[in-house]
N, C-alpha and C positions, 0 to 999 in steps of 0.2 A: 224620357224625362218626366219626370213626376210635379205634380203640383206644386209641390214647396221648391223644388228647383226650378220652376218655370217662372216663379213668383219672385223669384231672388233675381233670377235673370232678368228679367219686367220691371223690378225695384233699379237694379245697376241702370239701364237703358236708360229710365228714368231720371234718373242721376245723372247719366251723363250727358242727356239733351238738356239740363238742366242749366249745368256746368256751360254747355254750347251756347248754348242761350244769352247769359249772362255774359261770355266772350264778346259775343258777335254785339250786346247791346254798348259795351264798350268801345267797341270796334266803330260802330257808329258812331256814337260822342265823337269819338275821337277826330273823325272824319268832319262832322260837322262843325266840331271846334278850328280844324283844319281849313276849315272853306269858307268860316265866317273871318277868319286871320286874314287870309286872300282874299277877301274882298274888302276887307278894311283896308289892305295894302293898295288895292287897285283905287280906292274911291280918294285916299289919301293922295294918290297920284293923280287926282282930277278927273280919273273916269269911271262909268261904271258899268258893270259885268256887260250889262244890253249893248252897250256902243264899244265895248271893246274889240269885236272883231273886225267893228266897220274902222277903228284907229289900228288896226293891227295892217287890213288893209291900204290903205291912207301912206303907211312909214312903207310900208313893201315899193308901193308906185313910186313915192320918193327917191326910195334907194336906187329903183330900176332908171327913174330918169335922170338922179348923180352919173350910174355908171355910166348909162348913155351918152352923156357928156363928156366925162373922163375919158373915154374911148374914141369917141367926137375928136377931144381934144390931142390925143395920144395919136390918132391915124392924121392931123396935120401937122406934130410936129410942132406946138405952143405950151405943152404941156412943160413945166420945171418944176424942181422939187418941191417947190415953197407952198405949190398950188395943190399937193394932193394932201 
């Protein structure tokens, strides 16, 4: 390969991390517009990002001692439709 084709070669590459570049800083926006949406929606909902795993928590133990009960109630036999 010769100079001026190595140069042309060098120029494309160029180009097309160029191209790459501009993708990916899109890509980002996009994302960050994405994650500022999602947290608007979460704080909209009363919480936010830091305590949401400790309320994600919170509803999990809830649910487990609903069923607990449910099951409670199912294994003696007081359980009717009206109730679940």
């Amino acid at each position: 390969m010769n100079s001026e084709e190595k140069l042309k070669s060098l120029k494309k590459e160029l180009e097309r991390l160029k191209s790459d570049k501009i993708r990916k800083e899109e890509q980002l926006n996009n994302l960050r517009q994405k994650r500022d949406d999602i947290i608007s929606q979460i704080t909209e909902l009363g919480y936010t990002p830091e305590n949401l795993s400790d309320e994600i928590n919170k509803l999990k133990e809830e649910i487990d001692s609903q069923l607990d009960e449910i099951e409670s109630k199912l294994s003696k036999g007081i359980v009717n439709e009206r109730q679940i």
